[in-house]
N, C-alpha and C positions, 0 to 999 in steps of 0.2 A: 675546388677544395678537396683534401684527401680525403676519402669515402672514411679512413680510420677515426681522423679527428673530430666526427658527426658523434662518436659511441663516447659515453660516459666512462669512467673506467670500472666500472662495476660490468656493464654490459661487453668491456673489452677484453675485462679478465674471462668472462664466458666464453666471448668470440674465441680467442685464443686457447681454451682449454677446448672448445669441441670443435675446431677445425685441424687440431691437431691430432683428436681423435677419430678424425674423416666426417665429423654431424655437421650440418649447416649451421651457420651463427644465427643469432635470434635475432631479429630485429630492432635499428634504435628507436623506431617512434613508436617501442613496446613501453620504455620508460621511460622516466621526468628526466629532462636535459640536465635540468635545475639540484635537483636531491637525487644524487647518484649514488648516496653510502646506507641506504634505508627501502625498507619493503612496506608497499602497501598489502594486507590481505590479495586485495583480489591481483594485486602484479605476481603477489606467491603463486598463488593458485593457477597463474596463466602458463607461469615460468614451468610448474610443475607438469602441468599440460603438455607444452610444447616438447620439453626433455624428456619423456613418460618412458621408459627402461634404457636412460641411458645414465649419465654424471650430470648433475649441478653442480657447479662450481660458483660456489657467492663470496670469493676472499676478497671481495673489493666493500662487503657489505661490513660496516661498523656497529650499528646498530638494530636492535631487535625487537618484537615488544610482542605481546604474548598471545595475539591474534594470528598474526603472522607467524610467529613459529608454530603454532596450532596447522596453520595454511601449509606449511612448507613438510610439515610430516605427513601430509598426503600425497606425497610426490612417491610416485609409483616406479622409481630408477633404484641405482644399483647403488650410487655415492653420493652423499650430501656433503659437501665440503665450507665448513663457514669461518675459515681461518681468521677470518679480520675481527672477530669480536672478541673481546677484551675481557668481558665479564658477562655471567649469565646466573640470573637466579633460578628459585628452586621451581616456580609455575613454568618459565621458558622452559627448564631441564626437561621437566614434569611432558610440558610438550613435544620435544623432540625427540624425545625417546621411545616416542609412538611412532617413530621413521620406523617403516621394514624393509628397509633395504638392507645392505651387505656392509655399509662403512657409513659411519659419522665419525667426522674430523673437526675438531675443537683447537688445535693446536695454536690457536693464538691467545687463550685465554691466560692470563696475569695474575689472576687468583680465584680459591674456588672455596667455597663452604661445606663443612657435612652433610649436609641436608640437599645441596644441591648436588653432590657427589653422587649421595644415595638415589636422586631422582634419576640420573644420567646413568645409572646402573643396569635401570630397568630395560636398556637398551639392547638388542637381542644380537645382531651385530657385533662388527669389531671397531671399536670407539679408543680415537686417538687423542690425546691428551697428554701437554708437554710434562717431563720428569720432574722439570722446577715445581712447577704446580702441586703437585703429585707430592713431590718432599714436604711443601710446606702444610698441603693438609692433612700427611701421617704426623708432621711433629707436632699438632695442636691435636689431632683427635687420637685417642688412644685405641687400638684394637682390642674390638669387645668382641660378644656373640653377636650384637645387634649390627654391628659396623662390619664385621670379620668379613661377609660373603661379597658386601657393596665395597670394600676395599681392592678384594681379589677381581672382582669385576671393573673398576676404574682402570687398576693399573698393571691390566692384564695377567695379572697369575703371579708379577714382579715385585712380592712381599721381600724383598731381600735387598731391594733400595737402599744406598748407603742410612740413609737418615731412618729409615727401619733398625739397623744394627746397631743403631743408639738408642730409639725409644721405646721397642719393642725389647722387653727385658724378661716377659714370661707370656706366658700362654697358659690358660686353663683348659679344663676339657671341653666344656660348652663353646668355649671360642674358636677348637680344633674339632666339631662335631660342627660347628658354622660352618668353617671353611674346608672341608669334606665336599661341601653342595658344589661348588666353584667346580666345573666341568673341563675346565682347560690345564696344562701345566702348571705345578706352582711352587715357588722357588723362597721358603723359608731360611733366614738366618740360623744356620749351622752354629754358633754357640747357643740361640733361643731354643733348639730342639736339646740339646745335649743337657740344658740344665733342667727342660721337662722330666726327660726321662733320671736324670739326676734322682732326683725328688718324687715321682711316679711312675711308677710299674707299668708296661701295660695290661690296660684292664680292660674285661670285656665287652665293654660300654665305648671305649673306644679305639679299639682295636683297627676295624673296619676302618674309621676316619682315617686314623695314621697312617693305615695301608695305604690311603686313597690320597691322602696328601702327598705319600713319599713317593708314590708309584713303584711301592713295595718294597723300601729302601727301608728295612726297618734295624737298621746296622747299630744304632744306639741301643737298641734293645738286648739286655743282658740276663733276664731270665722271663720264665714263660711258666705260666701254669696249663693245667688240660685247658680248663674252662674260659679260658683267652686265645688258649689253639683253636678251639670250637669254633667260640666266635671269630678268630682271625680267616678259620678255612674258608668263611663266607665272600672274602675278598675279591670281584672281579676283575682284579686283572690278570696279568698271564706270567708273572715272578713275584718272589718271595724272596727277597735276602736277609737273613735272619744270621747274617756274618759276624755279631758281636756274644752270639748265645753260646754258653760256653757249659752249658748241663743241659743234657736232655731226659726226661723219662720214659716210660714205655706208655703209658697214661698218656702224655702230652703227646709224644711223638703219633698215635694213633689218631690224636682229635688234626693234629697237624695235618697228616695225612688225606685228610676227609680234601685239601685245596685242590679246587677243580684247574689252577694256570697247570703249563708248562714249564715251569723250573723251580724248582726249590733249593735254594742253596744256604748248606748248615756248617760252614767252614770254619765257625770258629770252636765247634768242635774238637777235642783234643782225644776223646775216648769215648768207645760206644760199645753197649753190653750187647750180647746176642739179641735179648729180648725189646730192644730199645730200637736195634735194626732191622728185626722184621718187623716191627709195627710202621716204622718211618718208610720201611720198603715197598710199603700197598700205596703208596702216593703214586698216582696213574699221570703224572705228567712225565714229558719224558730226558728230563733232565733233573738229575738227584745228583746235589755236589757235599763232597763231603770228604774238603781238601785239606782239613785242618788234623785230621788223625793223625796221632804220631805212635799209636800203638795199636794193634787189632789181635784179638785173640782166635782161635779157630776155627770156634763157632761163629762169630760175625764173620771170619772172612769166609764162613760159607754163604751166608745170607745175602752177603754183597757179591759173591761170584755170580749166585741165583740173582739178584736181581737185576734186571733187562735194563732197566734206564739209570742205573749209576754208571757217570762218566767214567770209572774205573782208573781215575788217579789220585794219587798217593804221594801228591809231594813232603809232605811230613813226617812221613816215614822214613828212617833214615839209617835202622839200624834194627835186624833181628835177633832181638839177646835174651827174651823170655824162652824158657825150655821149651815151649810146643811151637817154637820156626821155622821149623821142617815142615809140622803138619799145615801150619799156616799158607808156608810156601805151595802146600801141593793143592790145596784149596783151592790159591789164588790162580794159581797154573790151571787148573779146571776151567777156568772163566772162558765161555766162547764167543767176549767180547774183549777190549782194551784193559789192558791191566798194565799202569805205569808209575815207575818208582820213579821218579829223574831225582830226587838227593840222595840215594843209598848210598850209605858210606863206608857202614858194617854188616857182616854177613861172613857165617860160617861157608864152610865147602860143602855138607851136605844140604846147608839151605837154601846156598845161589846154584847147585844142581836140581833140586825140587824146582825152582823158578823158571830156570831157561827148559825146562821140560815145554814150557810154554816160549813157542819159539817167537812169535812176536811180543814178546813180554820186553816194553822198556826198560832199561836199567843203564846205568851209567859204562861208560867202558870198563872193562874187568880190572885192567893195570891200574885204575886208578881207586879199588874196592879192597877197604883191610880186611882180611880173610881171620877171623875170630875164631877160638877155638868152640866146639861144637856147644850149646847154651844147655843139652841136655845132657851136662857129663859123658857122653861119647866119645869111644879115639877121633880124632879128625884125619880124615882119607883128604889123599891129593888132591889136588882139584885140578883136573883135564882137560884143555879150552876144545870142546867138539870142534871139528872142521866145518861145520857151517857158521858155529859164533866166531869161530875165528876171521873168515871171509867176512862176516860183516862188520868185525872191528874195523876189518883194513880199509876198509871202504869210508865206514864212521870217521877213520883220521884223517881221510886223503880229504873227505868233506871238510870238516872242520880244520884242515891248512888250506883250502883252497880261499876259504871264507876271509 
């Protein structure tokens, strides 16, 4: 007889998963010839034995009852795998969520209830669970505070499921002060944030959360008070995009300041007072973006030449016509870091000689720069391409034909 056709297919789907994985196969006369799709306790307990830090694989088992699932989450391996089972209530969940291992796999399961979701949560692992499933118990249970966390935990951090983007129509703050706790990625529907913040500020209460849900994408956010700065500086992770704020204060930007990441980016910035930039400037991380300026006066552009961790461009700048753009220019020229225009368009002759005083100062090629008359009623003097900026035009075009 073939030694294969003696194994049940419960015992063959094992065979075949751990001889593939180089482990001996387990023995037939471990279980019933007869009932091959069901576990006794102590066959769990044996099976767990024998496997002890390595996979179970039981997708041949159908059935389960809540002795045995108790048995089988003492199994001291890496992976439980129980694909064959169809449905499972909330005392099985309850049991098997007591597995410590690295993976529980459910992925045969055909339907599932809140309650048993919630149990399967408790699962400290990464717990697989097909999408169908998963759709049909966000469309019946609605995301609350109570469900928010054990949602994020089923279905992996994957709030943004197509049938999410239908039933999930608001968020409160206690249900996004819930899912705050969720430790992993997580991926909420981008019109359900947009009409939060629509309808609510952020507020000091939940600032932190937001932070922690977007992973400090807080781009919807369009104004900010100190005391939400404060609270938001508490935020542990390591960026801040605050790309939609479009007023800053010197009040706010100081509590702003206080954020212990490494980047903070305030691009949707269009203008920033002196006093507004050195507050924003004591931010000790070392990236401060602030690419949305389209005007800067002389005293910020001193503040920003001083400060060490502005990236030092300026694509929004585009054009120096306010009377003190010479003094601007010679500011920015001071900077003994990166200081780059790439859309300047206009520009007097005494204020694109202030600029290239700083000799690696980006700027566009000069043939292509309208030369304005001086912004501080002054005659306008010629402007004379030095022989080093000329050398590196030539160079700039022979690149940009070569490209």
């Amino acid at each position: 007889m073939n030694m294969l056709a003696r194994f049940s297919p419960l015992v063959f789907a094992l065979f075949v998963s751990e001889f593939s994985l180089g482990f001996p196969p387990v023995k037939a006369d471990e279980f019933p010839k007869e009932t091959n799709k069901s576990l006794t306790p102590e066959q769990a307990r044996k099976l767990a034995k024998e496997f002890e830090g390595r996979g179970l694989f039981l997708d041949g088992l159908t059935t389960l009852d809540a002795d045995t699932a108790e048995a089988l989450a003492e199994f001291k391996g890496k992976m439980l795998y129980l694909n064959g089972l169809t449905t499972l209530d909330t005392a099985k969940a309850k049991a098997l969520a007591k597995f410590e291992g690295d993976e529980l796999s459910l992925h045969g399961l055909t339907t599932l209830d809140a309650a048993t979701a919630k149990a399967l949560a408790e699962f400290k692992g990464e717990l697989t669970l097909p999408d169908t499933v998963l759709k049909q118990l966000f469309a019946k249970n609605p995301l609350t505070p109570e469900t928010a966390l054990a949602w994020a935990v089923v279905s992996k951090g994957n709030l943004s499921l197509d049938v999410l983007r239908e039933h999930v129509t608001a968020l409160d703050a206690d249900t996004v002060k819930a899912l705050a706790e969720f430790k992993g990625d997580l991926f909420l529907p981008d019109k359900v944030v947009k009409a939060f913040f629509a309808k609510n500020p952020l507020a000091p209460e939940t600032a932190v959360a937001w932070a922690t849900l977007s992973g400090g994408n807080l781009s919807h956010v369009t104004t900010l008070d100190a005391a939400t700065s404060k609270a938001l500086a508490e935020f542990k992770g390591s960026e801040l995009y605050l790309t939609g704020l479009t007023t800053l204060d010197a009040d706010t930007a100081k509590a702003l300041a206080e954020f212990k990441g490494n980047w903070l980016d305030l691009s949707a910035l269009t203008t920033l007072d002196a006093a507004t930039a050195k507050a924003v400037a004591e931010f000790k991380g070392g990236n401060l973006i602030l690419e949305g300026l389209t005007t800067v006066d002389t005293d910020t552009a001193k503040v920003l030449a001083a400060a060490w961790n502005w990236n030092g461009r300026l694509p929004g700048l585009t054009a120096f016509e306010a009377p003190d753009s010479i003094a601007v220019a010679q500011a920015l020229a001071a900077r003994e870091g990166r200081v780059a225009l790439p859309n300047l368009k206009k520009v007097s002759p005494k204020t694109l000689t202030a600029l290239i005083e700083k000799e690696d100062v980006e700027i566009p090629l000069i043939e292509t720069l309208e030369l304005i008359q001086e912004p501080d009623g002054s005659p306008n003097d010629d402007f004379v391409i030095p022989e080093w900026l000329e050398e590196r035009e030539k160079e700039r075009r022979a690149a940009q034909a070569a490209e």
